[in-house]
N, C-alpha and C positions, 0 to 999 in steps of 0.2 A: 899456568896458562901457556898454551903453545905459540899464543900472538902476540904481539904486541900493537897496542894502536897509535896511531898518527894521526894528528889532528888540528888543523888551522882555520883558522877565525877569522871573515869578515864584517867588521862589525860599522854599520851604519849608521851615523850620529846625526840628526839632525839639527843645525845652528842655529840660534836662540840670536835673528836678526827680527828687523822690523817689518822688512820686505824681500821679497824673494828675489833669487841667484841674478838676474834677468829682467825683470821688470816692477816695477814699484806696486804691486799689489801685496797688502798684508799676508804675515808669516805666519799668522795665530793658529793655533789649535782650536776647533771648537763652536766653530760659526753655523752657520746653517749653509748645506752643502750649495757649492757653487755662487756664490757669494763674493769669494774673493779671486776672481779672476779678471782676465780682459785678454784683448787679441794676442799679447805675447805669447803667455802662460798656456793657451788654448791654442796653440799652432796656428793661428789664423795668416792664409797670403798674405805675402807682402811686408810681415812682420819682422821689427829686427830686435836680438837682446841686447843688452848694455850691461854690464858687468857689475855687481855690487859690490864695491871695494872693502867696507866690511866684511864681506864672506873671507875673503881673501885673508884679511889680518886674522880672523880667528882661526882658518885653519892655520895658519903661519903659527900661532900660538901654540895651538894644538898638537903638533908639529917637534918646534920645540920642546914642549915637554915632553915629546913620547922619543927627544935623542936623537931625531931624524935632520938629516941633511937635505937644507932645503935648495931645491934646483933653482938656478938664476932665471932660466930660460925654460918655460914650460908651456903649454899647451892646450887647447881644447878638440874633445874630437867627438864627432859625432858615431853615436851605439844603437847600431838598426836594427830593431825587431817591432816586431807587430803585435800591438794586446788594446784592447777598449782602454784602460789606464794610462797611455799616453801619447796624448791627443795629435804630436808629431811624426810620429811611426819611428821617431831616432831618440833619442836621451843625449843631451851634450853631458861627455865626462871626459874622462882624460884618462889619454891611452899607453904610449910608449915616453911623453915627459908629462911623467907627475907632478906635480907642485914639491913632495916631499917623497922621501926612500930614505930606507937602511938604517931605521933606527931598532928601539929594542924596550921593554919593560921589563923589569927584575917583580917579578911574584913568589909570595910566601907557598912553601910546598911544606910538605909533613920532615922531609928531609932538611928542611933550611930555609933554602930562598933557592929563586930560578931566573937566569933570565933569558928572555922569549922575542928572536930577533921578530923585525918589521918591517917589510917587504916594501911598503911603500903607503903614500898616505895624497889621496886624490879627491880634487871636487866634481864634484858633478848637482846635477839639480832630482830631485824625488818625483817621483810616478804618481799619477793622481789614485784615488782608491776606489774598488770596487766594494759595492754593499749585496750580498745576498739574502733576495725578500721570500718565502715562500719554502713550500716543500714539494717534490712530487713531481706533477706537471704542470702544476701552479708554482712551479718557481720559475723566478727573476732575476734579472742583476741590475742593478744601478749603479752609473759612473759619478762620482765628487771629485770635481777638480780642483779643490779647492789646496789640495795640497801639493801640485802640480808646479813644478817649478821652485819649492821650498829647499832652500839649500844643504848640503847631503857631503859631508866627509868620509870617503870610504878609507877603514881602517883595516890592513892585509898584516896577517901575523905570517910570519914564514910558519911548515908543519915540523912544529917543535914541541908543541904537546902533546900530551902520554896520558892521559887517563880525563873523564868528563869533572872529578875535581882541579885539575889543573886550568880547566877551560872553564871552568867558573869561578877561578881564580881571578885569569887574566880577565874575562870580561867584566868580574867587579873594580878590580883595580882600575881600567882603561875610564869606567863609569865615575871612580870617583876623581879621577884627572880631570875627567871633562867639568863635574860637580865646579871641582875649585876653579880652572879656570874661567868658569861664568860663559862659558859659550854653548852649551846646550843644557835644557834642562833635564835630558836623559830622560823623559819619564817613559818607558815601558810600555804600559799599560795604554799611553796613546801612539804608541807609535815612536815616539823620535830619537829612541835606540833599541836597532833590531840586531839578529845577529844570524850571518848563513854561518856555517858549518860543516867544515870539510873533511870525512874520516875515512880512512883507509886503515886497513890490520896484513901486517907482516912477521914472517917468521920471527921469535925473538934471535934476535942476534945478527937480522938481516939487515942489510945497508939499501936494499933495495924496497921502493916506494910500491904499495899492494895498488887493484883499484880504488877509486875512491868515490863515495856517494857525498850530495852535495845537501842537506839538512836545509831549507829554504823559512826564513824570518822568525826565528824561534825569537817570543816575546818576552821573557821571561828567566832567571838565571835555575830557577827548577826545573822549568821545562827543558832548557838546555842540556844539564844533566842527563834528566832522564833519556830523552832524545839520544844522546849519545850513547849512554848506555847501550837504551835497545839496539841501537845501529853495531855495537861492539857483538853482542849476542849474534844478531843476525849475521853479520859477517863471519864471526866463528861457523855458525853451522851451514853455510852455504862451504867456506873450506875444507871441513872435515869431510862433508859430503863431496867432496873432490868438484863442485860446481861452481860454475864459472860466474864471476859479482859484474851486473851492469853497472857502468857509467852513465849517474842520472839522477834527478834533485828528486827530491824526495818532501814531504811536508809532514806535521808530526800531528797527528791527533793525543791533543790535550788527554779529552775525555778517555778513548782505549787507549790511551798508553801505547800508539804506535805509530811508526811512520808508514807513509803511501806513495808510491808513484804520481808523480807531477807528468814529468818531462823527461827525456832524453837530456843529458849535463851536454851544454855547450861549449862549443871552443871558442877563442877570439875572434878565427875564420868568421864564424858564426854569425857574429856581430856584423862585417861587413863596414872594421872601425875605417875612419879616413879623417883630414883635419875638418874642424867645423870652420867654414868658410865665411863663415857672418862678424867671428872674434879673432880679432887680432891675436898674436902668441903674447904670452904675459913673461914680461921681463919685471923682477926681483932684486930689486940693487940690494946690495950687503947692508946698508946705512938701514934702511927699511928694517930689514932681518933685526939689527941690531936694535934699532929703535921701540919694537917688538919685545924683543928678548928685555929690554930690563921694565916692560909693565908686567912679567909676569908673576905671581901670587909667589908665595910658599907654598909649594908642593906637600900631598900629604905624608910623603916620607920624610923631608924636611921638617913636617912640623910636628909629626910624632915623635921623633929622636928628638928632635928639641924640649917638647914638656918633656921627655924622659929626663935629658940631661936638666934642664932649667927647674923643673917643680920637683924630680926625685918619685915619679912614678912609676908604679909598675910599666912593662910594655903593654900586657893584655890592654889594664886602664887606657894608656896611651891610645891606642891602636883602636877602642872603642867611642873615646874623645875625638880623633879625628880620622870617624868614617864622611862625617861628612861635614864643611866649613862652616855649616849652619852652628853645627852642636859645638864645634872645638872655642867659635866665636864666642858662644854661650859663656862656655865654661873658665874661658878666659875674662871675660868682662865682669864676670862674679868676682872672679878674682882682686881684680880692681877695689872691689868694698870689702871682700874679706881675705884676707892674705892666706888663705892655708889651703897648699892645693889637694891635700888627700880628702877633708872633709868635704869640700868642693863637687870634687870630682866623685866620693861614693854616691852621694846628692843628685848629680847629674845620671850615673850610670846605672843609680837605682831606683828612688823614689818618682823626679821626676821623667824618666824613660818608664818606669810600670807605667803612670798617669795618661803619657801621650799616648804608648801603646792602647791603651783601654779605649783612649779616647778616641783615635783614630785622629791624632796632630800631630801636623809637622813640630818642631821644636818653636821654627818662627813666629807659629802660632799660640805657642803657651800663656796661658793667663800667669801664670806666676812666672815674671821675669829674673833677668838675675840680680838685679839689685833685690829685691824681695828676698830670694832664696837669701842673700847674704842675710839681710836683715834678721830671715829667722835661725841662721847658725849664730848669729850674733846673740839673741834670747837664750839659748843652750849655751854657750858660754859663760853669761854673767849670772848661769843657776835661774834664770827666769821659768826657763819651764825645762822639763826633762828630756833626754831623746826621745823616750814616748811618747809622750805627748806633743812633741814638735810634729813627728809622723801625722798623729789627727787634724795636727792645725795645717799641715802641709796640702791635708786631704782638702781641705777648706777654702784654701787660698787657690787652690786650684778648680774646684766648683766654683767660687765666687770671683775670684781674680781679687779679693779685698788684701791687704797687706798685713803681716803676722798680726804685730803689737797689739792691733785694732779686737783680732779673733780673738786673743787668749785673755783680754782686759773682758770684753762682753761674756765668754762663759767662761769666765772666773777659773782657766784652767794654771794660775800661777804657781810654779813649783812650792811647796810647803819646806820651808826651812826649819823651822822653827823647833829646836832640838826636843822640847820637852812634848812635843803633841807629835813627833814621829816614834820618842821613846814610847808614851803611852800606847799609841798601837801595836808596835811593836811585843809588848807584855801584854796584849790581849790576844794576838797573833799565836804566840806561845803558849797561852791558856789553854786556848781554843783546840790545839792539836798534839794533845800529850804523845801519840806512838809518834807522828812526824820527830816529834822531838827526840825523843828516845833511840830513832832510825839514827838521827845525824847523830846522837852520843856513842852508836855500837861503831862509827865511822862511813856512815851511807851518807856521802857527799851533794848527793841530790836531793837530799831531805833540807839542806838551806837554800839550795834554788827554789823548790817549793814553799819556804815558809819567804823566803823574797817577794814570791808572787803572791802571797797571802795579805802582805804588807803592801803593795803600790794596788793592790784589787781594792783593799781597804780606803786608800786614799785617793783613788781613782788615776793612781798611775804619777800625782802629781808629788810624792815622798822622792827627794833627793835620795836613789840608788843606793851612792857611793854611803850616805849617811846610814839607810836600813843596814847596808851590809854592816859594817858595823857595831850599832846597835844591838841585832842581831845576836853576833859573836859573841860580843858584851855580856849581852843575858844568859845567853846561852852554858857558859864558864861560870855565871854565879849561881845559878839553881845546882 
């Protein structure tokens, strides 16, 4: 490839308070539109905002974790442009003193690790939304205000990425900071982590920055990819073609796989920023900062090297245990009833993640919790029932939410010990399949795998394994 691409990230987080930036109307997702508003939130004369000091400490949280230096003495300012989405014709955010700057995230690359400075880190409050009804010349637009004043962290990476996996890289990582933190619930899909995207492509080997098109509220970390991608193609062939790349946002259709002209990419001129006159400048004493600093969580990088070092896990496991605080909690508190972290953890990162997947559940959600889960590694241990059969009973506990013991008592699925009624099948097993036998005598190794499974088919899976093998052998040497 003759280019190389540049590529930074602002990514929008919306803060998981009660009420919004400004005025005491609920934060919630999900009401029926315009519902949660009043004169603040709706521009109405004569209105004034009032600062929700919660916003303040999570971004300050947020902040910190992402390594950023938080400014003592910061600012609001008002950002003018005109759109039916908000109802003021200005947006309060914050212009030339941010709340935070100049931090950094270290993200996993195919090469190692990376890490991805961070320009700065500002509040501001969210644009209400528009709804598109209709098609044609029967279509509409309708405005909900409802999210109009909902508090809004914007996160600036410096352009320090290089390819659309590195950029959905950083915006998983950033996703699961916020996770653990507990200040936004991140969810996508409504909205309250969006992400623009800024790409420009340059000679490889060039120090100088190309134009750049601006990617506007990509939903989703696929679509982002892809989004980037196409924007990397298109950029190639407008350079090869010796043509010249406009400066300008862009929006990405899902469905064709492509971006489209919005706008002309504006400048700050643009905005027409100046201080917001209504709020006082926010002064940050260090005691605050501090006070701050030690509620916050174990980080998931913290707490992934930790189950490495403390339980002796693989990284991959590690790194799958805590994508997000929900599961790592899980997997921890199991822990608590049964001490062994590998059985634990295959448990968690197989059976029960196939389950939720299928299911379409969060973990929080699992009928089978973790004391349960222990309970039934517990049964497979003292020979109660076999790994097989633990899998159907797992299947059980998780349709009924009922706990092991209860399952494998009612259909009688109790592992068979009892050496002399595993021998007898065994030698009926071997009857039954004279060339099987004969395979494994010429030395075809896969001929006692299949007479294994002849044996636990026979007893419905419930023949202690280790005992068939065995067996088995046994017979097999004395014929």
């Amino acid at each position: 490839m003759k280019y190389e691409a540049v590529i930074g990230l602002e990514v929008h987080v919306e803060l998981k308070t009660e009420s919004k930036i400004f005025c005491g109307c609920r934060a919630a997702f999900g009401a029926e539109p315009n519902t949660h508003v009043c004169p603040v939130c709706l521009g109405l004369p004569g209105t004034l905002p009032v600062l929700n000091r919660r916003v303040v400490e999570y971004a300050i949280k947020a902040a910190l974790a992402l390594n950023c230096r938080i400014t003592p003495y910061c600012k609001f300012d008002r950002k003018n442009y005109f759109y039916p989405d908000l109802p003021k014709n200005y947006q309060i955010s914050q212009f030339d003193l941010p709340l935070a700057s100049d931090g950094y995230l270290v993200i996993p690359t195919s090469a190692g690790s990376k890490r991805v400075g961070i320009i700065r880190l500002h509040l501001e409050e969210d644009a209400g939304k528009l709804v598109h009804v209709g098609t044609g010349e029967s279509a509409y637009t309708l405005v909900d205000y409802n999210r109009a004043g909902v508090p809004l962290i914007e996160i600036v990476s410096a352009p320090e990425l290089s390819s659309p996996e590195e950029a959905k890289a950083y915006a998983e990582k950033l996703r699961q900071i916020m996770l653990y933190l507990g200040v936004s619930d991140c969810r996508m899909e409504e909205g309250s982590l969006r992400i623009d995207a800024n790409i420009s492509l340059r000679p490889v080997g060039s120090t100088e920055l190309g134009v750049k098109t601006e990617i506007k509220n990509v939903n989703s970390f696929r679509s982002l990819m892809r989004a980037l991608s196409y924007e990397i193609e298109r950029h190639s062939e407008f350079l090869e073609r010796g043509e010249r790349i406009v400066q300008e946002t862009r929006a990405w259709d899902e469905e064709k796989g492509i971006t489209f002209p919005m706008r002309s990419k504006e400048e700050a001129h643009d905005y027409r920023y100046f201080p917001e006159p209504d709020l006082p400048p926010l002064v940050i004493a260090d005691e605050w900062v501090e006070s701050l600093r030690q509620t916050l969580p174990e980080l998931p990088d913290a707490r992934r090297q930790r189950l490495i070092t403390e339980y002796g896990l693989p990284e991959p496991t590690a790194s799958v245990l805590t994508a997000t605080p929900e599961v790592a909690d899980y997997f921890e508190t199991a822990l608590q009833h049964y001490p062994e972290p590998r059985a634990v953890a295959n448990w968690v990162t197989g059976e029960l993640a196939r389950c939720l997947n299928a299911a379409g559940l969060a973990i929080t959600a699992s009928p089978v919790t973790p004391q349960a889960l222990a309970e039934l590694l517990k049964l497979i241990d003292n020979g109660t029932i076999s790994g097989k059969i633990a899998k159907d009973v797992f299947e059980e506990m998780f349709t009924s939410g009922r706990d092991p013991e209860s399952i494998v008592k009612e259909k009688g699925l109790t592992q068979i010990s009892d050496t002399e009624i595993i021998r007898q099948v065994v030698r009926e097993v071997i009857q039954s399949h004279p060339k099987v036998v004969e395979d494994y005598r010429r030395g075809k190794e896969k001929a006692l795998s299949f007479l294994v499974g002849q044996v636990m088919k026979a007893t419905r899976g419930r023949a202690n394994p280790a005992v068939v093998n065995q067996y088995l052998q046994e017979e097999l040497k004395r014929e």
